[in-house]
Every structure is written in C-alpha cells, then in structure tokens.
C-alpha positions in Angstrom: 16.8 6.1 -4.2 14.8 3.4 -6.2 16.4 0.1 -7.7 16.9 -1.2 -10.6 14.3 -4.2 -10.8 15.1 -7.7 -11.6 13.3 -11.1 -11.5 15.5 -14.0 -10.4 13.2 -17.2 -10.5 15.1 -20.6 -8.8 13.6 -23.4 -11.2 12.3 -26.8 -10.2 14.4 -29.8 -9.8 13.9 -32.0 -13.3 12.2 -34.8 -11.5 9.3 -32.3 -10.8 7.9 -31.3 -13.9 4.4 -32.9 -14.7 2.9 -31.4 -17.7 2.1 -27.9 -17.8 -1.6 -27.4 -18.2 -2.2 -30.4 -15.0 0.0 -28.7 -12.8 -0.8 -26.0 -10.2 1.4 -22.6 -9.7 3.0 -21.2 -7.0 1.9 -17.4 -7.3 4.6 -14.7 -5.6 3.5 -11.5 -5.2 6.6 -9.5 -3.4 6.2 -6.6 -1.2 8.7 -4.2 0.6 7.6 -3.7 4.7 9.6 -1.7 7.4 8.3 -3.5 9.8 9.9 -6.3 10.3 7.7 -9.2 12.2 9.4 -11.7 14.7 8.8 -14.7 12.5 10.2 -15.4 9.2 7.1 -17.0 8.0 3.5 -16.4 8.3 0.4 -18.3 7.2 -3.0 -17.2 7.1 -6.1 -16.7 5.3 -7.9 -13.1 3.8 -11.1 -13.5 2.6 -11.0 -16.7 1.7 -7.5 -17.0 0.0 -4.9 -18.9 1.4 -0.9 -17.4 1.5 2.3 -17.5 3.1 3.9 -14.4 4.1 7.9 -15.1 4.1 10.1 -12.1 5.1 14.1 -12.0 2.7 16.8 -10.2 3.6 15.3 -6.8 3.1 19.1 -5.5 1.9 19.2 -8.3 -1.0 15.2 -9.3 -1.9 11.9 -8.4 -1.6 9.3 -9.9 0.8 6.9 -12.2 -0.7 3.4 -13.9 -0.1 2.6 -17.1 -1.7 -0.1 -19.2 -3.0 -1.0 -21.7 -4.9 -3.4 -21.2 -8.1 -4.7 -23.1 -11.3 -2.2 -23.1 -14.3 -2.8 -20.5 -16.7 -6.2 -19.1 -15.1 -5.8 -15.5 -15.5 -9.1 -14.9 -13.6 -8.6 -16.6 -10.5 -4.7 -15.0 -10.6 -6.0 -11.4 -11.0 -8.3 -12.3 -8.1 -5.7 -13.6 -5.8 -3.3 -10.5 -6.3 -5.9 -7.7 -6.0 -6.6 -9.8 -2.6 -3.2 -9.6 -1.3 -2.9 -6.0 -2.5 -5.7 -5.1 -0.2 -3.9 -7.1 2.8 -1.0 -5.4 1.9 -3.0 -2.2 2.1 -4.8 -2.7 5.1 -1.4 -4.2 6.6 0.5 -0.9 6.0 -2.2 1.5 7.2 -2.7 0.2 10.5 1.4 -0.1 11.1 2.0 3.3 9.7 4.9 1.7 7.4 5.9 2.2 3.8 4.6 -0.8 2.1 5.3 -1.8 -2.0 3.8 -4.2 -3.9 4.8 -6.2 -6.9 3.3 -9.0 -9.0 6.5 -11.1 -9.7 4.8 -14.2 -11.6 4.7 -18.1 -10.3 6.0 -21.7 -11.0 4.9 -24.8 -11.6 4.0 -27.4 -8.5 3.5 -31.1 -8.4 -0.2 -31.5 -8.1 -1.0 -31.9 -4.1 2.2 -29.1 -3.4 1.1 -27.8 0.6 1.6 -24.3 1.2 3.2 -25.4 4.5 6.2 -26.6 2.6 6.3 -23.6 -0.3 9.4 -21.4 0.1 10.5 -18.5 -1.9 11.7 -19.3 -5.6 11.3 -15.9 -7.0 13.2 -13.3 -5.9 13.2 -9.3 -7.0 15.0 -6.0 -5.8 13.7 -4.0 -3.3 11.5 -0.9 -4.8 11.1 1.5 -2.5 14.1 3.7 -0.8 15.5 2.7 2.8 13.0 4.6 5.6 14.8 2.6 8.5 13.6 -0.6 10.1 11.1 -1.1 13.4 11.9 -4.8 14.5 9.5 -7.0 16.6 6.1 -6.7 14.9 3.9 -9.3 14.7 1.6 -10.3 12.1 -1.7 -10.1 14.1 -3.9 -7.2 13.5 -5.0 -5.1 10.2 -7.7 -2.5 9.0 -10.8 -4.2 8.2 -11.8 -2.9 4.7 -15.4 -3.2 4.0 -16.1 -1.1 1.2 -14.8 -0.2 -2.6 -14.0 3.2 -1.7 -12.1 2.3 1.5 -10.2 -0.2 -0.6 -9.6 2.6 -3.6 -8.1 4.8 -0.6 -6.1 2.5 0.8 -4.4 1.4 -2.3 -3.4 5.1 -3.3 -2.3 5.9 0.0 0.0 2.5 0.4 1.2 4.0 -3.2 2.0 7.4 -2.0 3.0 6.3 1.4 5.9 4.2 0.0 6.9 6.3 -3.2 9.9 8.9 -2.9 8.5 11.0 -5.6 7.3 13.8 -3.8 5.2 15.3 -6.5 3.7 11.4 -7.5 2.6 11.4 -3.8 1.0 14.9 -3.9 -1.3 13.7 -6.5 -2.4 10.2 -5.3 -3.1 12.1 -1.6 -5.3 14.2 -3.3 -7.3 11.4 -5.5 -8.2 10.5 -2.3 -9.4 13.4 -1.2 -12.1 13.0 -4.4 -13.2 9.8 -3.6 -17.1 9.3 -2.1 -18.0 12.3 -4.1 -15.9 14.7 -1.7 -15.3 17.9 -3.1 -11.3 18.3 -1.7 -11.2 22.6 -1.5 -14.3 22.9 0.2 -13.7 20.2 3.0 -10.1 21.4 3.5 -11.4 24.6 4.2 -14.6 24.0 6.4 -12.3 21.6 8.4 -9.6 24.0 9.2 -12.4 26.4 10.7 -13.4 23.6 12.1 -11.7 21.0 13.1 -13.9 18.8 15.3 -11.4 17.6 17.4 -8.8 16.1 14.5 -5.1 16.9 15.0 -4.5 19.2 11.9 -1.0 19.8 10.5 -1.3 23.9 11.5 3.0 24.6 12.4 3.3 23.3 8.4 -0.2 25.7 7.5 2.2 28.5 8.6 5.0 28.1 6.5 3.2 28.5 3.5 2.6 31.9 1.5 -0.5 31.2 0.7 -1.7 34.8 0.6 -5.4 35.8 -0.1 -6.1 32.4 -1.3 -7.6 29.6 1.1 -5.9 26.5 2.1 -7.8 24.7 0.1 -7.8 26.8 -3.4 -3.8 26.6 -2.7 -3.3 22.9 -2.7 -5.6 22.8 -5.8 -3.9 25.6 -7.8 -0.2 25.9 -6.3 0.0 22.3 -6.2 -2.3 19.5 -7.6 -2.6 21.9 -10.9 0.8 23.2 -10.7 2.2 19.3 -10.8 -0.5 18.0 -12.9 -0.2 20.5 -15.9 3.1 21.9 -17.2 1.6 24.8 -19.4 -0.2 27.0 -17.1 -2.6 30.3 -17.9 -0.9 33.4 -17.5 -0.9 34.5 -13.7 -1.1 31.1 -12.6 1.9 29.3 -10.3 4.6 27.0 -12.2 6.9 24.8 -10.5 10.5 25.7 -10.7 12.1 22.1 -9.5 15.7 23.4 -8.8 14.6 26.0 -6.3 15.4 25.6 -2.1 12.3 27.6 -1.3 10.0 25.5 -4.3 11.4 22.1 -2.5 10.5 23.2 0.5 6.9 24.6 -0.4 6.5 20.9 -1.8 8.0 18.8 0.7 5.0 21.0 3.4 2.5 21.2 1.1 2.8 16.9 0.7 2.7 16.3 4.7 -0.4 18.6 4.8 -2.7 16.9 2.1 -1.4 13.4 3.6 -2.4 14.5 7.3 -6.3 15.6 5.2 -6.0 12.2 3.3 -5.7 10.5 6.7 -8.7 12.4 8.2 -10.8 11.9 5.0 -10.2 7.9 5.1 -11.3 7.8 9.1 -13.9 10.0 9.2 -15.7 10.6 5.9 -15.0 6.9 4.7 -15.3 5.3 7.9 -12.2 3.4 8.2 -12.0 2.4 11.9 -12.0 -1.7 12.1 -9.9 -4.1 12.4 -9.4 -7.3 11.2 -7.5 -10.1 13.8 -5.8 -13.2 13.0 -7.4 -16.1 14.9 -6.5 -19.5 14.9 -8.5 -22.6 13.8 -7.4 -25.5 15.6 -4.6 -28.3 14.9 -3.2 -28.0 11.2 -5.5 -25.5 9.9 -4.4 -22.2 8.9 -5.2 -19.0 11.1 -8.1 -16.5 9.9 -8.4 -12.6 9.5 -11.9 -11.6 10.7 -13.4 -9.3 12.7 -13.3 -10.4 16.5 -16.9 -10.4 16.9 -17.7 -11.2 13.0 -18.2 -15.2 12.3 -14.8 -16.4 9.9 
C-alpha cells in the first residue's frame, strides 16, 4: 500500500534568520530503508560530498540524509542529490533491501551551521509499502559504482526493487536488461542453455506456458509488450488484470527478469566492488573508498 505524501518542514527559530541569498541550506533528501542500522546517525563522505544519514521512526517519517549547500544554486543542488541517489543505490544493492528516494527540499542555516549539529527539520511519509524490518546493520560497506551504466542500473533496479507495482517493476527490470548495448531475448536465451555457473530462477521457468516460444521472446511479447502497449495486433497476448492465473503469470514472470537483471548487472556490467567507510582521524568525517584505492 503506498501513502499519501506530505512535506512537514519545522522552521527556524526567529533569531536565526540572516538574509536569504548570504545564508547556506540545509538540503534533505529522504529515503525509505528496511534495514535498520544500530545507530541513529551516520556521517560520512561519497565522492566528495559531505551528509548525515539520520534514521525516523520508519512508522511516522521517512529517513533522511543531510547536507549543507549554497542558497539558491540549482547546480550544485542537482549535483548533491544525484550523489546521494547513487549512495542510496549502491547502499540498497549490496543489503538486498527496498530502498526509496525523495528530494524533500532544504532550509536556511546561519552561515558556519556544522553538519555535526544538523538534525532533521523536514519530515515526509513513508513511500514504499511495509516489506518487514532486519535490525542491526551497520553503515559500513556499499557497491562501488564506477561507471554510467552501472549507475543507470542501479538506479532502476533500487526503483523496481522498492515499488509495489508489479507491472512498473517488470518494465524498469527489463530497461536494464538493454543497457551496454545488450540485446535482452537473445541473452536470456543463450544463458538458460548456458548458464555458466549463475543460479537461474528454473522452478519459476516451469510454471509458465510459454509454449513454442523461447524464454526470452516470452518476456518480450507476453510481458514487456503486453504491459507497455494496451492495443495489441491481432494474435498477440493482452493482459487481463482481474484474472488469478494472469496475476500469477505476472507476479513469476517479474521474479524471473529480476533474477536476469541481477546477473546482467554482475557479470555483463561488472558490478562486483565495494566501497568501505574508513575513518580519518580525530573530528574529521569517515570516507567511502575502495580499501586499496587512495580517499
């Protein structure tokens, strides 16, 4: 079930309120996590960005991550969120966890405002549906993304990972199947003749009537088409939404393209670093980077 969403910002006192354009903002970008970590609050640096991570109630509020930015600088603000969306991204892939992300806006700070001392003052509704909770984690390993196409794959699979659209997820699994030039049908196919060792979803294979087609000409026409266009040419499958055995066929056909999504990010985009969070000595803030890779 998704929420309703709302934006509840907690203003600053009167006696902090320099003038607008001299002030810095403190930037929220919320996210909902699964995984809950051991500490409330986090800070650390990705690629050269500061933020603090601060974990809400996860019944009443969003997670957020914070940083501080230049008033009104749309540039270094787009920069800054399309950095902590890649965290978030590479975050959520290596804990296996349903991970959302929203841009939520800022606030104005006192010039000299430390991160240290920032605590949330915007708060928004959780946006994805409740997948249960796995306590204890701790903040200290993520994927190390090192190219545009990992970061493109990452993004749509956080997306489809945390989305309870079924049919939404279908299609963003099988974008990612596309990306690096892969043609999806052929691959799906040559890999389930051959499948070099990767743990491929064949009990869910079975339950589909795919008939003479191949695996991979179903999930393109059944599915990916199917959902993607409403009118079809005659002969070709429709999707009849209200159906037991059409929710079912879905509900397979999604777990199979995500388990091929998953192989396609490891072993045709190479996604299989990771990224550690190293601390810098007394008062500075702990690092991401690669354990044999200089900060």
């Amino acid at each position: 079930m998704a929420f309703a969403s709302m934006v509840l910002v907690i203003a600053s006192p009167p006696n902090q309120a320099p003038t607008f354009n001299s002030m810095p903002e403190l930037l929220h970008i919320g996210f909902d996590n699964t995984h809950r970590f051991k500490k409330k609050s986090y800070l650390f640096q990705y690629k050269g960005i500061d933020y603090k991570l601060i974990q809400n109630n996860p019944r009443r509020w969003s997670d957020v991550l914070i940083t501080i930015v230049p008033f009104n600088n749309e540039t270094i603000k787009e920069k800054t969120f399309t950095n902590a969306g890649e965290f978030l991204s590479a975050l959520s892939w290596v804990n296996h966890s349903p991970v959302s992300v929203q841009y939520l806006g800022g606030m104005g700070v006192p010039n000299g405002f430390n991160l240290r001392d920032a605590k949330c003052r915007v708060f928004d509704f959780p946006q994805t549906p409740f997948h249960g909770r796995i306590l204890g984690s701790d903040l200290s390993i993520i994927s190390a993304i090192k190219t545009e196409d990992q970061r493109k794959a990452l993004v749509l699979f956080r997306e489809a990972f945390s989305s309870n659209r079924r049919l939404f997820s279908f299609l963003l699994y099988w974008q990612i199947l596309e990306i690096g030039g892969n043609k999806p049908v052929e691959w799906i196919n040559k890999l389930l003749a051959h499948p070099l060792g990767y743990d491929l979803p064949i009990s869910d294979i079975r339950q589909l009537a795919i008939g003479s087609k191949s695996l991979g000409e179903y999930l393109l026409d059944d599915c990916r088409h199917a959902i993607a266009h409403i009118k079809r040419f005659t002969g070709k499958t429709s999707l009849s939404f209200d159906q037991v055995s059409e929710n079912l066929r879905l509900a397979i056909s999604t777990n199979i393209v995500e388990q091929f999504a998953r192989i396609h990010i490891v072993s045709n985009l190479n996604l299989k670093g990771h990224m550690y969070l190293f601390p810098q000595g007394r008062g500075r803030i702990p690092i991401f980077h690669e354990r044999f890779a200089k900060p």
